[in-house]
Every structure is written in C-alpha cells, then in structure tokens.
Short mmCIF file of the C-alpha atoms (twelve columns), coordinates in Angstrom:
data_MODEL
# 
_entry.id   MODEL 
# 
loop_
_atom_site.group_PDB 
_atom_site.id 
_atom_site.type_symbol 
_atom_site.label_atom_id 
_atom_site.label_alt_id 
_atom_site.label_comp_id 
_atom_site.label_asym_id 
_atom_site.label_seq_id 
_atom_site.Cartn_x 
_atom_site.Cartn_y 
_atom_site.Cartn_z 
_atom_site.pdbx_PDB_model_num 
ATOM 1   C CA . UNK A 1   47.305 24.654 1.968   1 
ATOM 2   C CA . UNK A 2   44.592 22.383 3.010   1 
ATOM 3   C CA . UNK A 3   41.726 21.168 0.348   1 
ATOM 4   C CA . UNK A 4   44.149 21.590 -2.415  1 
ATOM 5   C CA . UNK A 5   45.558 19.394 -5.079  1 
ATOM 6   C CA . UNK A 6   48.989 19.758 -6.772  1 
ATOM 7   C CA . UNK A 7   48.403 20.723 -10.374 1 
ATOM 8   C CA . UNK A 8   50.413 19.979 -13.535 1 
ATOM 9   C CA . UNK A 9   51.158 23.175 -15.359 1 
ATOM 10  C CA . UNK A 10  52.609 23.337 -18.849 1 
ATOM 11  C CA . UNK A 11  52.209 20.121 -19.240 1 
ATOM 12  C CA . UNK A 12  54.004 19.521 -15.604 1 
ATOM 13  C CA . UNK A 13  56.835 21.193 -16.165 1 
ATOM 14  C CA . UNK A 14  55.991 23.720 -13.367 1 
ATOM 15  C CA . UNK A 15  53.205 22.306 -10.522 1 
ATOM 16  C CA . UNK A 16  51.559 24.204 -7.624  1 
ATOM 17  C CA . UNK A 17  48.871 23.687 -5.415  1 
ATOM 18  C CA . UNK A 18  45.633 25.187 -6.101  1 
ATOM 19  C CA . UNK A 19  42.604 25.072 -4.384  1 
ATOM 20  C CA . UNK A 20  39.868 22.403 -4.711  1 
ATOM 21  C CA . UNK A 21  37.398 23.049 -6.669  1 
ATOM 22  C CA . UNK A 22  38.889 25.875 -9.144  1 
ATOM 23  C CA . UNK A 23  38.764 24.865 -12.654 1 
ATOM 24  C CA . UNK A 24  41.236 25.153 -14.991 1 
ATOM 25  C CA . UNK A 25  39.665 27.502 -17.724 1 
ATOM 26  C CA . UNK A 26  41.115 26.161 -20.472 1 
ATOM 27  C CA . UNK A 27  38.094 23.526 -20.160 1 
ATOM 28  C CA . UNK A 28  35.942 26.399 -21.077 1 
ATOM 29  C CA . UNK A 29  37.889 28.538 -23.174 1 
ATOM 30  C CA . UNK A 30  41.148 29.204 -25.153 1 
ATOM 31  C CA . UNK A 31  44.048 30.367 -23.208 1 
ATOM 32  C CA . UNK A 32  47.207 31.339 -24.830 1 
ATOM 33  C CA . UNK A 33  49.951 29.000 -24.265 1 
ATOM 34  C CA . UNK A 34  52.267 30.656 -22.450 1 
ATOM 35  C CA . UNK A 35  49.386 31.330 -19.733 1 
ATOM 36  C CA . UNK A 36  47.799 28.961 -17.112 1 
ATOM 37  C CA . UNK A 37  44.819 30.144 -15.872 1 
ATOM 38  C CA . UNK A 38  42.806 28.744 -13.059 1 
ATOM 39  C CA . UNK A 39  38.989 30.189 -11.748 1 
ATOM 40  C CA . UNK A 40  37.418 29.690 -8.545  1 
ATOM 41  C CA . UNK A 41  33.666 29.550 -9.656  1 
ATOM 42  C CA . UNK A 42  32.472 30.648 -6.325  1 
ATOM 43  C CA . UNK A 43  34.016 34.017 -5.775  1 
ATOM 44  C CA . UNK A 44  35.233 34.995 -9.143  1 
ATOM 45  C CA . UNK A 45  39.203 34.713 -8.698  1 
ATOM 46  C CA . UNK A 46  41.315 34.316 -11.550 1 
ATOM 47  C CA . UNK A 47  45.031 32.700 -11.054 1 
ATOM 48  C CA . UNK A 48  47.033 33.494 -14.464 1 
ATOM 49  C CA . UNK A 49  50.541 32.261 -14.413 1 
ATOM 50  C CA . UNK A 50  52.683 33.463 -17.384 1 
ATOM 51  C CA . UNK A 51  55.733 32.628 -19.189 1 
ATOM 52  C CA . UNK A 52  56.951 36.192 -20.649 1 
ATOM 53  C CA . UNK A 53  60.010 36.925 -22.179 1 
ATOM 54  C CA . UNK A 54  62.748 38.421 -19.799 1 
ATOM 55  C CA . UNK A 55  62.460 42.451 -19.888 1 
ATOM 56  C CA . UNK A 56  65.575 43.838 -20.165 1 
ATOM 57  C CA . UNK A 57  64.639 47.213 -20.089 1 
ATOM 58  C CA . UNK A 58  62.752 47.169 -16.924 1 
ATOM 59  C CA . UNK A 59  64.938 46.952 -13.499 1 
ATOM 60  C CA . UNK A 60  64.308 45.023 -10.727 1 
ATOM 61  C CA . UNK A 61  63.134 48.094 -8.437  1 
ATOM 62  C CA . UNK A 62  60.240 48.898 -11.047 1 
ATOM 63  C CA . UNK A 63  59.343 45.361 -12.746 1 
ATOM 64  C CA . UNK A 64  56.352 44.640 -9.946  1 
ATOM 65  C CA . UNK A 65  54.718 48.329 -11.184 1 
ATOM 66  C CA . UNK A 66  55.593 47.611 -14.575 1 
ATOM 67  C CA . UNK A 67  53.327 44.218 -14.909 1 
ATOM 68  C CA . UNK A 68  50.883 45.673 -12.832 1 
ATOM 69  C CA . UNK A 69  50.507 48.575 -15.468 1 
ATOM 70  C CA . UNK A 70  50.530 46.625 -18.329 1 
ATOM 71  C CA . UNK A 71  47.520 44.106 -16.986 1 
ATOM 72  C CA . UNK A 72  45.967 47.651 -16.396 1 
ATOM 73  C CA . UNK A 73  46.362 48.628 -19.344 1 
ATOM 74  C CA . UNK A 74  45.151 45.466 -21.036 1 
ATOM 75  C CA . UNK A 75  42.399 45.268 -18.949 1 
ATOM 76  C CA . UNK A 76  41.336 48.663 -20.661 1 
ATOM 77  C CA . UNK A 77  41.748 50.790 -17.459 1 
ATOM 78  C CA . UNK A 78  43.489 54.761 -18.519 1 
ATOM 79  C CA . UNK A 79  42.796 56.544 -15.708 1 
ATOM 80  C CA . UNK A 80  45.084 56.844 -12.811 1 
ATOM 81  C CA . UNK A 81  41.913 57.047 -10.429 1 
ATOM 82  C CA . UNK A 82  41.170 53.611 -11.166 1 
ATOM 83  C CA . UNK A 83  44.331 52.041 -10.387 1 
ATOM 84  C CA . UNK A 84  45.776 51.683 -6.984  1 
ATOM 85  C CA . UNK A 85  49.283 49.615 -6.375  1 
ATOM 86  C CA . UNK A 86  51.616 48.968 -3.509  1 
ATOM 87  C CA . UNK A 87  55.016 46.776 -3.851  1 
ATOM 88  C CA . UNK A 88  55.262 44.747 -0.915  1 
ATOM 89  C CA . UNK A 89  58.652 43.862 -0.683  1 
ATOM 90  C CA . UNK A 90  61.807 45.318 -2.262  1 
ATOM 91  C CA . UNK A 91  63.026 43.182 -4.741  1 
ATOM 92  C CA . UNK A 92  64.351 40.000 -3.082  1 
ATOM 93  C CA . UNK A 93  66.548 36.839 -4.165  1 
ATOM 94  C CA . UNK A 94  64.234 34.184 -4.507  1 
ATOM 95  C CA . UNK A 95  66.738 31.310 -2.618  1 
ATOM 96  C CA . UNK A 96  65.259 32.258 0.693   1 
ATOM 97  C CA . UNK A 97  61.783 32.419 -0.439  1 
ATOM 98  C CA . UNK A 98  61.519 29.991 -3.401  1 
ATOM 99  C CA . UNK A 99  63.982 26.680 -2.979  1 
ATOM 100 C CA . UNK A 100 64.831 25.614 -5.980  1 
ATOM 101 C CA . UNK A 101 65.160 28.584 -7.884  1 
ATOM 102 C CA . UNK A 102 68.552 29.824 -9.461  1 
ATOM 103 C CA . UNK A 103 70.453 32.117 -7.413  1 
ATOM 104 C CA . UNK A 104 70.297 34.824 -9.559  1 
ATOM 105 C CA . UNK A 105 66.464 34.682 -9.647  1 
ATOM 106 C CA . UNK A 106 64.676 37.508 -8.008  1 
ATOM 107 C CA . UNK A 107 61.177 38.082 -6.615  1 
ATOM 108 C CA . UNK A 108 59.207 41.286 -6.773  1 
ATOM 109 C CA . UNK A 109 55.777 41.123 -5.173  1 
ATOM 110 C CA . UNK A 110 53.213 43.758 -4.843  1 
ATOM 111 C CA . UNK A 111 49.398 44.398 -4.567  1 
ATOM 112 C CA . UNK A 112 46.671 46.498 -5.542  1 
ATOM 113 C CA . UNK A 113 42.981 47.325 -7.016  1 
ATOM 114 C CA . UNK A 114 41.810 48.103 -10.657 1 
ATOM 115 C CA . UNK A 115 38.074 49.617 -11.222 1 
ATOM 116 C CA . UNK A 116 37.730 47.323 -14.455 1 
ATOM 117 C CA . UNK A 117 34.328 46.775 -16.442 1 
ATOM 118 C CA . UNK A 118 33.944 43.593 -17.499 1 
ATOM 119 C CA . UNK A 119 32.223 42.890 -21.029 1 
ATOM 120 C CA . UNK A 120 32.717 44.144 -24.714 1 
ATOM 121 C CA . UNK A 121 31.589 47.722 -25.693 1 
ATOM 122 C CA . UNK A 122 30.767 46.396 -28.812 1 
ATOM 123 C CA . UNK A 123 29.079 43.319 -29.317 1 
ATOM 124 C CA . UNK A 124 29.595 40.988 -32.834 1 
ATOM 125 C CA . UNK A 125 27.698 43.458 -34.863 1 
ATOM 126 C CA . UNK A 126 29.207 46.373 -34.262 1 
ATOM 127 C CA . UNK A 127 26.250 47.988 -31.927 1 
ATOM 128 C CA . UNK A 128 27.376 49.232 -28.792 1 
ATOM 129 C CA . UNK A 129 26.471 47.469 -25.578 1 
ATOM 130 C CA . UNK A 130 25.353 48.853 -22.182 1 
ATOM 131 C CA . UNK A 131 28.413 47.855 -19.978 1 
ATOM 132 C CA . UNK A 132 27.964 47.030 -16.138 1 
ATOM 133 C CA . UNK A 133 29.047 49.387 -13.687 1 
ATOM 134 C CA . UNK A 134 32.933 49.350 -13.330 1 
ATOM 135 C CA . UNK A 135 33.725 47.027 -10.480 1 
ATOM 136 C CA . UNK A 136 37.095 47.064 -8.026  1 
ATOM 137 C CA . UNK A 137 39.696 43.920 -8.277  1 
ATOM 138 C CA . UNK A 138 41.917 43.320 -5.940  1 
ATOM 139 C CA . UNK A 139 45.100 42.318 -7.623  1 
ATOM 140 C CA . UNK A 140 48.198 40.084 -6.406  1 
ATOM 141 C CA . UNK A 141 51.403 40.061 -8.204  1 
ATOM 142 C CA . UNK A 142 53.796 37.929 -7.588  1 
ATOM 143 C CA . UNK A 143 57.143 38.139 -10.437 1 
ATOM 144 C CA . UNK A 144 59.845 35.770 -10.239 1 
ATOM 145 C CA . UNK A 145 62.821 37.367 -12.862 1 
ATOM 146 C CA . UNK A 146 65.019 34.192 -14.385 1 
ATOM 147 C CA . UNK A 147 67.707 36.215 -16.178 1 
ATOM 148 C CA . UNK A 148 69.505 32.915 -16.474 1 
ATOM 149 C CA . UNK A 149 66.715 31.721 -19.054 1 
ATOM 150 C CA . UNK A 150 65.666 35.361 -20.174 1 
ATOM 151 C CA . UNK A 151 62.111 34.957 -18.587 1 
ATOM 152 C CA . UNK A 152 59.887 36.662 -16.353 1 
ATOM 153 C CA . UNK A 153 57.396 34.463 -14.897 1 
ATOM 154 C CA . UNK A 154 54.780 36.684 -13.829 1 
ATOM 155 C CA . UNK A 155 51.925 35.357 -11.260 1 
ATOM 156 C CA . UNK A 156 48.569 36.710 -10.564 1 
ATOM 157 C CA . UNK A 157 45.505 36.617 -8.445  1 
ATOM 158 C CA . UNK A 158 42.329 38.655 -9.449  1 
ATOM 159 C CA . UNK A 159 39.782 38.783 -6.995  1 
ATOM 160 C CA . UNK A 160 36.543 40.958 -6.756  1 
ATOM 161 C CA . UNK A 161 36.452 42.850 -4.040  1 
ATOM 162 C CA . UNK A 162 34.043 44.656 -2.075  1 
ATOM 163 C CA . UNK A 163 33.270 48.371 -2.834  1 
ATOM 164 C CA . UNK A 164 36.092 49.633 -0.837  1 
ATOM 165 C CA . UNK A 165 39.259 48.705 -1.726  1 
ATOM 166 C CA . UNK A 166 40.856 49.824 1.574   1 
ATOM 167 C CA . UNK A 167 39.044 47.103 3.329   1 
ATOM 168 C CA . UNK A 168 40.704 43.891 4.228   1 
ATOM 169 C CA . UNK A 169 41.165 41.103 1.180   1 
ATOM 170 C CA . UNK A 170 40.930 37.405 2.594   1 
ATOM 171 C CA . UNK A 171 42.430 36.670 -1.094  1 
ATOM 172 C CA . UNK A 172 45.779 37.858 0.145   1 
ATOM 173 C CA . UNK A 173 46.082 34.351 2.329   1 
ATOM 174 C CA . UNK A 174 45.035 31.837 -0.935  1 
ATOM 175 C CA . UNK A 175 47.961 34.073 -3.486  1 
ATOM 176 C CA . UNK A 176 50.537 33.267 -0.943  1 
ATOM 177 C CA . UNK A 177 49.708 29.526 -0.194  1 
ATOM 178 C CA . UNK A 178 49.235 29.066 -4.222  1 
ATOM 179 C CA . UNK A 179 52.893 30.922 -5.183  1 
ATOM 180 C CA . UNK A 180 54.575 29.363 -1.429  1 
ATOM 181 C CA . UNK A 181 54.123 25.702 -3.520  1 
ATOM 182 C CA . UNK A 182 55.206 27.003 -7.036  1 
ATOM 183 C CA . UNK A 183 57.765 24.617 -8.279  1 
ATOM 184 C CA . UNK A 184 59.860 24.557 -11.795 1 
ATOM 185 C CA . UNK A 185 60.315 20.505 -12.412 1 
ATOM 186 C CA . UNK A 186 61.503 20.797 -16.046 1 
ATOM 187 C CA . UNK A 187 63.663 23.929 -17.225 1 
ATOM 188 C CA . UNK A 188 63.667 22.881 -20.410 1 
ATOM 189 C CA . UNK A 189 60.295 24.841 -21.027 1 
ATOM 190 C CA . UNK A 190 62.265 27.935 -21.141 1 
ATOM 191 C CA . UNK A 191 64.330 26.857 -24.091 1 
# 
C-alpha cells in the first residue's frame, strides 16, 4: 500500500501497514488493551484490531455474522432495519491468504452497514441529550480463528458512508491493503 508505514501493534508483537497520516487513538483516549485502534482524521474511519478469546460455541460458517452482531449490538443498534451484512467468502484456511499463519487458522470475512447514532443519550448529569440523526457505516470484518491459541482475532474497518449504503465504498480497497500486511511476529501474546 503506498503512503503507509508499518506499525507496531501490541507492543510489536503483531505489525501492519496503515495509512499515513491515521493516528493511533490511544494518543487521545483510553483503549482497552486487547484493542488497537487506529483513526483516519480526514474521513472518519476507525481500524480496531482485537485480541478476543477463541469462541467455541460459534462455528466457522456463522463466526463473521456473529462479530458483526455483537459490534451491532454494542454499538446500540436493535433493529434489524438498521443492520445490513454480507459474508464475502466462505470460511477459508488462512495459509493461502495469510503466510505465516498456523494451518489450522481460518479466515471469515464479510461486509456490511449499521445506521448508528453517535453520542450519549444522557450526558454527565443525567439530562437527556438531543442525539444527531442516525448515520450509515460501512463496516469491514475481517476474523482470523487461531484455535491453536484459543483466540479470535477479529479486524475491523468503520467508515461513514454516504446516505445509501448500496452505493460503492472506496473503503473496501484501504481494509484489504491494511489486513493483506497483517503479520503475528511474537505468539507469545496469546499466552
């Protein structure tokens, strides 16, 4: 990916190449530690990578929809009309697509839109706020399963999109150059 920089994550245990420019919000405010989070200050994109424990309860075939419903669901959004999702591939070893990688690994990708409203409905005091108008977020999910160290590191992309969510997403090209260069240099961060 041109005009990016490889980045130390986890204290460089895992690096990948984000684009110039982002910062890493952590510089502005707390981030739990088993997240890496990354903002592009000109259009709004948020890259969260996450170390979660492995989810044995949730196969292969449904984990991309899984994730996707639970950042819904943290993101406050109930209502089914607000949430769109597509997987893109089926479920897929990750030896082809990620070198390095154990061969048991697998890779479940998929893509979508919330309708999220950013903001607090309640502000310090308890009064409620006037919220913005909900706004549509186009969503990349990239999940890369590592039964061999129970984890399921879980990759994101949220971008803002334009009123239609049907129409094209140019964010679709930076997710894929950012994950294409993910890289695990020190397993020990999984235990």
């Amino acid at each position: 990916m041109s005009n990016s920089t490889v980045r130390p994550l986890y204290g460089g245990a895992i690096t990948c190449q984000i684009p110039q420019g982002w910062l890493d919000a952590s510089d502005v405010r707390q981030v739990p530690d088993h997240q890496e989070c990354w903002q592009d200050p000109q259009t709004g994109a948020l890259l969260v990578i996450e170390i979660l424990d492995y989810q044995t309860s949730v196969s292969n075939e449904t984990a991309a929809q899984f994730f996707y419903t639970d950042l819904a669901e943290s993101n406050g959004i109930s209502s089914a009309q607000d949430l769109q999702f597509t997987p893109i591939l089926p479920p897929t070893a990750t030896s082809s697509t990620l070198p390095g990688f154990p061969p048991d690994s697998i890779l479940c990708v998929g893509t979508g839109h919330q309708k999220i409203v950013q903001g607090k409905e309640f502000d310090s005091f308890g009064n409620r706020r006037e919220l913005p108008d909900a706004q549509w977020v186009a969503i990349h999910l990239a999940l890369v399963r590592l039964p061999n160290v129970t984890t399921d590191l879980l990759v994101t992309l949220s971008t803002p999109a334009e009123s239609n969510p049907q129409q094209g997403d140019a964010s679709q090209a930076v997710f894929q150059a950012i994950f294409s260069t993910l890289q695990i240099r020190d397993w020990g961060l999984f235990g």
